[in-house]
C-alpha positions in Angstrom: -4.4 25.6 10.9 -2.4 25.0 14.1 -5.4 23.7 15.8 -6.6 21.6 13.0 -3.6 18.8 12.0 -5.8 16.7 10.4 -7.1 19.1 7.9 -3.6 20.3 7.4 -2.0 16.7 6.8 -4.7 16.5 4.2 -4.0 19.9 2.5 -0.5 19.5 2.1 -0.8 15.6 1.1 -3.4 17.1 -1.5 -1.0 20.2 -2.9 2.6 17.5 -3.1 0.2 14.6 -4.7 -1.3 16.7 -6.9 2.4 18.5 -7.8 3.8 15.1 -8.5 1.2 14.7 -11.2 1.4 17.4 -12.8 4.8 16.6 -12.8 4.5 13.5 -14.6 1.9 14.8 -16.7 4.4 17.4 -17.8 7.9 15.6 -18.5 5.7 12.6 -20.3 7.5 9.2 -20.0 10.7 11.0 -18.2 8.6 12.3 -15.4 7.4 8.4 -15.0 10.0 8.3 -12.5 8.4 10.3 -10.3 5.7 8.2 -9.4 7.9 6.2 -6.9 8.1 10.0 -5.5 4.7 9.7 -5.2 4.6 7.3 -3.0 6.8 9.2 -0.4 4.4 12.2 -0.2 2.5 10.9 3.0 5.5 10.9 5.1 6.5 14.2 3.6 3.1 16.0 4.3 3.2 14.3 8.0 6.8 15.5 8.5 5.6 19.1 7.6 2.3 18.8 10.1 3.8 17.6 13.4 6.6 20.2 12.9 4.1 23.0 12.5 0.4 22.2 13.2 0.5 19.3 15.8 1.4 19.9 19.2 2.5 16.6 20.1 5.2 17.1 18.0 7.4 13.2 17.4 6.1 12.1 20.9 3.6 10.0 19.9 4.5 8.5 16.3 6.2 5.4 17.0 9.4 5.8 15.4 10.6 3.0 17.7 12.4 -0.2 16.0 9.7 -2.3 18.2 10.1 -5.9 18.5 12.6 -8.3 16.3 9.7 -10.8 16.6 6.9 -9.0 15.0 9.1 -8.4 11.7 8.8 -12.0 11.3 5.5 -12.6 12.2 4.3 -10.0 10.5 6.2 -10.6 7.5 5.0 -14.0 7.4 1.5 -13.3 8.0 2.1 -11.1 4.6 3.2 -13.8 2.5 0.5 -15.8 3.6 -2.3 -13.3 2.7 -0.4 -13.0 -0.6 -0.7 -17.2 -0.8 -4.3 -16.9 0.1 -4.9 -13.7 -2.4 -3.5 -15.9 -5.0 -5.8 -19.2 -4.2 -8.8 -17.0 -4.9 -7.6 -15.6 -7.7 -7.0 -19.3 -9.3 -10.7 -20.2 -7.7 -12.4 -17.7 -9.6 -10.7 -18.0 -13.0 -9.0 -14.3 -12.7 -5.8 -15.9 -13.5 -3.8 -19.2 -14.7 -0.7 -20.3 -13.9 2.6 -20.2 -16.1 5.1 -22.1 -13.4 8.3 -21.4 -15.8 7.4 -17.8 -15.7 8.5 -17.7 -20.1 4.7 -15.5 -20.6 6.2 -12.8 -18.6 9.6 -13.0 -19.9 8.7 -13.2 -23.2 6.1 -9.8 -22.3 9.2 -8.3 -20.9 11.7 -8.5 -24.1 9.0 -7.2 -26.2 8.9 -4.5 -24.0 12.4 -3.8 -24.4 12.2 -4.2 -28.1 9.6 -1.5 -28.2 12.1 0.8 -26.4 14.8 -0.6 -29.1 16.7 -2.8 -26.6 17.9 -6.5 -26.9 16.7 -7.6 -23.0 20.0 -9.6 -22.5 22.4 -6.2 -23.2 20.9 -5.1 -19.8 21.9 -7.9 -17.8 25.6 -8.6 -16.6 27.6 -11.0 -18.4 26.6 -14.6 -17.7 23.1 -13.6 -16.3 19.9 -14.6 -18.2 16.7 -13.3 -17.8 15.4 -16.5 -16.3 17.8 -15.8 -13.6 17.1 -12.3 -13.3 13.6 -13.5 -12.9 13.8 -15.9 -10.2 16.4 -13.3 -8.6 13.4 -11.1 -8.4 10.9 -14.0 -7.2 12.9 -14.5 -3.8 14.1 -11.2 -3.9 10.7 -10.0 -3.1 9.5 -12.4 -0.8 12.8 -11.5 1.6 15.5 -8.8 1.3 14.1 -6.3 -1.2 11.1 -6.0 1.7 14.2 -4.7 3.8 16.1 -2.4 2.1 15.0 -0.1 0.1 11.4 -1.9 0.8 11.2 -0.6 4.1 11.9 3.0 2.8 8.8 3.1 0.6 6.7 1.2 3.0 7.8 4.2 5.7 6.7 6.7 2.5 3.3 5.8 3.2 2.9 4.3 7.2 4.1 7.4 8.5 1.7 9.7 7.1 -2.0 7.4 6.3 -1.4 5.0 9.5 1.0 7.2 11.9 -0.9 10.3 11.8 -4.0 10.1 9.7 -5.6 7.2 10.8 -5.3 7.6 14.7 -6.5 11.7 14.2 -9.2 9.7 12.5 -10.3 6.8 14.8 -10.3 9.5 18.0 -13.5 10.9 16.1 -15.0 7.9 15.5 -13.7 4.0 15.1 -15.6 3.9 12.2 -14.6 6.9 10.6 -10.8 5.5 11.1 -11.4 2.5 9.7 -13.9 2.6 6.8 -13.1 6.6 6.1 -9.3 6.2 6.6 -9.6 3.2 3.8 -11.8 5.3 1.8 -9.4 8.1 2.1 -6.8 5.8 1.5 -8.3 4.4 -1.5 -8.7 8.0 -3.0 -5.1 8.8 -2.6 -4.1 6.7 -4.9 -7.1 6.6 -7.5 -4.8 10.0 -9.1 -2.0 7.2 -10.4 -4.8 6.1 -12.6 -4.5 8.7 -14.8 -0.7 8.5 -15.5 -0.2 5.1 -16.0 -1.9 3.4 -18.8 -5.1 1.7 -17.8 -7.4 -0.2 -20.1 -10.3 1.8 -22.0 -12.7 -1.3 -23.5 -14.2 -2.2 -20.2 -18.1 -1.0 -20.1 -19.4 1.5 -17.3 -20.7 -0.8 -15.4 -18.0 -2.9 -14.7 -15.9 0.3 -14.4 -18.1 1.1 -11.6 -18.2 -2.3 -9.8 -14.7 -3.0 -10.0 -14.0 0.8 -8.3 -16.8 -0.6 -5.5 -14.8 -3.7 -5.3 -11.1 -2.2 -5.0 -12.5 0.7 -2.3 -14.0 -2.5 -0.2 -10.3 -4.0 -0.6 -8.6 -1.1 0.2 -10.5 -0.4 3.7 -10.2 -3.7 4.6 -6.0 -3.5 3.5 -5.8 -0.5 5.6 -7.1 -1.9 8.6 -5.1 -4.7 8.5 -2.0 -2.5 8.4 -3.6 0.2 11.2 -3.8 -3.2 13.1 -0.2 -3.9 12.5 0.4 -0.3 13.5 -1.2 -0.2 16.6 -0.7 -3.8 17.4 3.4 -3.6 16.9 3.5 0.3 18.0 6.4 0.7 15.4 6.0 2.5 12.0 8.7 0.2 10.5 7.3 -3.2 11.3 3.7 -2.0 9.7 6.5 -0.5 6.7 7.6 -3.9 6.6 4.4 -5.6 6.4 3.1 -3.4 3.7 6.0 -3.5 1.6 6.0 -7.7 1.9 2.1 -7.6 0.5 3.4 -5.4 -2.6 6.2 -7.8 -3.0 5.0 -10.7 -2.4 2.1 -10.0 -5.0 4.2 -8.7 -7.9 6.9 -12.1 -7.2 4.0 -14.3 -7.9 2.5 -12.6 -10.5 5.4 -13.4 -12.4 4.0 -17.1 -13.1 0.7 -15.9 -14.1 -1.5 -14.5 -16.7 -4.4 -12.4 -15.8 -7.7 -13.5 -17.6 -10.0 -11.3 -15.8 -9.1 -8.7 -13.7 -12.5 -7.9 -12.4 -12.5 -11.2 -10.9 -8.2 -10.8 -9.7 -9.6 -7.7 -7.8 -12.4 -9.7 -6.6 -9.9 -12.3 -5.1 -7.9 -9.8 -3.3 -10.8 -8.0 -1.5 -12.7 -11.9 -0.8 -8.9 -11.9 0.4 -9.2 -9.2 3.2 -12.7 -9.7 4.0 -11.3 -13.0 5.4 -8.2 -11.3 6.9 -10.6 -8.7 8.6 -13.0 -11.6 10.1 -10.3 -13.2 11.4 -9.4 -10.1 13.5 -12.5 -9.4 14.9 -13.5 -13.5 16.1 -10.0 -13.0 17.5 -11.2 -9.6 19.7 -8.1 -8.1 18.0 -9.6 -4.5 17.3 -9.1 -4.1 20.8 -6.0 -3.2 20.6 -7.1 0.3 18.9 -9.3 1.5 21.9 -6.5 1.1 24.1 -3.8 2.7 22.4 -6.0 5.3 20.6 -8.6 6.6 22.9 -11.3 8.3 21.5 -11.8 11.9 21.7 -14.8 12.8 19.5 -15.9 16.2 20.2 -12.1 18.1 20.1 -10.6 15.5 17.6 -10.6 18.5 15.4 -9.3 21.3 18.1 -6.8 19.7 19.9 -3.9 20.0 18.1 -3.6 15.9 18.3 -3.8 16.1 22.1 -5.8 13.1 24.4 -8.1 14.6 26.9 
């Protein structure tokens, strides 16, 4: 497998995803904690193959803090797709708004209750839930996207974008782009069956809201190969990732999902727009000259650019 990086990234990101699950699966609602451990795996399994199977080694994996700028303009480009994301979602009726944010509060306690809690014995002294709420609304649109945000973001950059996706693209552009999203996508479909997911929906829209999430997801991970390649540092592309999870979950805090067909419409309507963008701006150019193709010994090479 020395020869073959790629395949062994995706073997060993296969055996520790599918080891965290059956971790979970085992320990019940203790091992739920593990599915932030999850989310590590890809830098894990990429750690593994450029030690052992790719002959490059570090050289050539950006772990370079890059420029002070692009955290900034990247991280404001985030919010804004998040802003946009959230314009179609109100557009197509997937969600309405609760500005004073008491529908997910009031969610929240019950969720305590369940567990036999009073919500307020878990807060310090003089600290109400509203406050712990709007704590958590700027918390996510600025400093938790630093620390530990940048940590997970790194969990998964280093591995899909640093290593997978440009082994990928030197085959083929378009089996970097559209079959690193698709690959991407399918990494995380296995979270679906350890956390609770709603069981009344009918096949078909089962089946058209997996078409519509897989569209989002290629389109998402393009963006952030983009941000990778454009940037040529894994933590700025950490960064930007971990904004668009945080940025989402702060707003969704002041709304109530009516249809989440139509919310995971929104978001991929979302990156479709994102994605035209780049291209009437030329920016996919930035990929051929910083990941050179190398079709016929993509495989062989051991990550090497003839």
């Amino acid at each position: 497998m020395k020869k073959y990086p790629l395949l062994a990234y995706l073997t060993i990101l296969a055996l520790l995803s599918a080891g965290i699950i059956f971790g979970v699966k085992s320990l019940g609602q203790q091992g739920m904690a593990l599915v932030q451990v999850y989310m590590l795996m890809p830098a894990v399994a990429a750690v593994i193959t450029r030690v052992f199977f790719y002959e490059p080694k570090f050289s050539d994996a950006y772990l370079r803090f890059g420029k002070l700028g692009d955290y900034f303009k990247f991280w404001a480009i985030a919010i804004g797709i998040t802003l946009l994301s959230y314009v179609f979602y109100t557009l197509l009726g997937g969600i309405t708004w609760d500005f004073t944010g008491t529908s997910f509060l009031d969610n929240l306690a019950q969720q305590f209750a369940l567990a036999g809690q009073d919500i307020n014995d878990t807060l310090p002294p003089g600290f109400t839930p509203r406050m712990m709420l709007w704590l958590f609304f700027f918390g996510g649109l600025t400093i938790f996207n630093i620390l530990p945000g940048i940590i997970t973001g790194f969990g998964e950059e280093f591995g899909h974008r640093g290593l997978m996706f440009p082994l990928l693209y030197r085959i083929n552009p378009w089996v970097g782009l559209v079959g690193g999203g698709l690959l991407w996508f399918a990494w995380h479909l296995p979270l679906t069956f350890i956390v609770p997911q709603p069981t009344d929906y009918p096949v078909w829209q089962i089946i058209l809201n997996t078409v519509i999430l897989a569209i989002g997801s290629i389109c998402t991970f393009i963006f952030l190969a983009y941000v990778y390649v454009n940037s040529r540092s894994v933590f700025v592309v950490s960064l930007a990732h971990i904004t668009l999870n945080n940025a989402a979950a702060s707003f969704s805090y002041f709304v109530i999902v009516e249809n989440q067909l139509l919310a995971n419409l929104g978001l991929t309507l979302t990156m479709l727009v994102v994605i035209a963008i780049l291209y009437f701006r030329k920016a996919f150019s930035a990929f051929d000259t910083l990941l050179p193709q190398q079709n016929s010994v993509a495989f062989d090479s051991g990550g090497k650019i003839s």
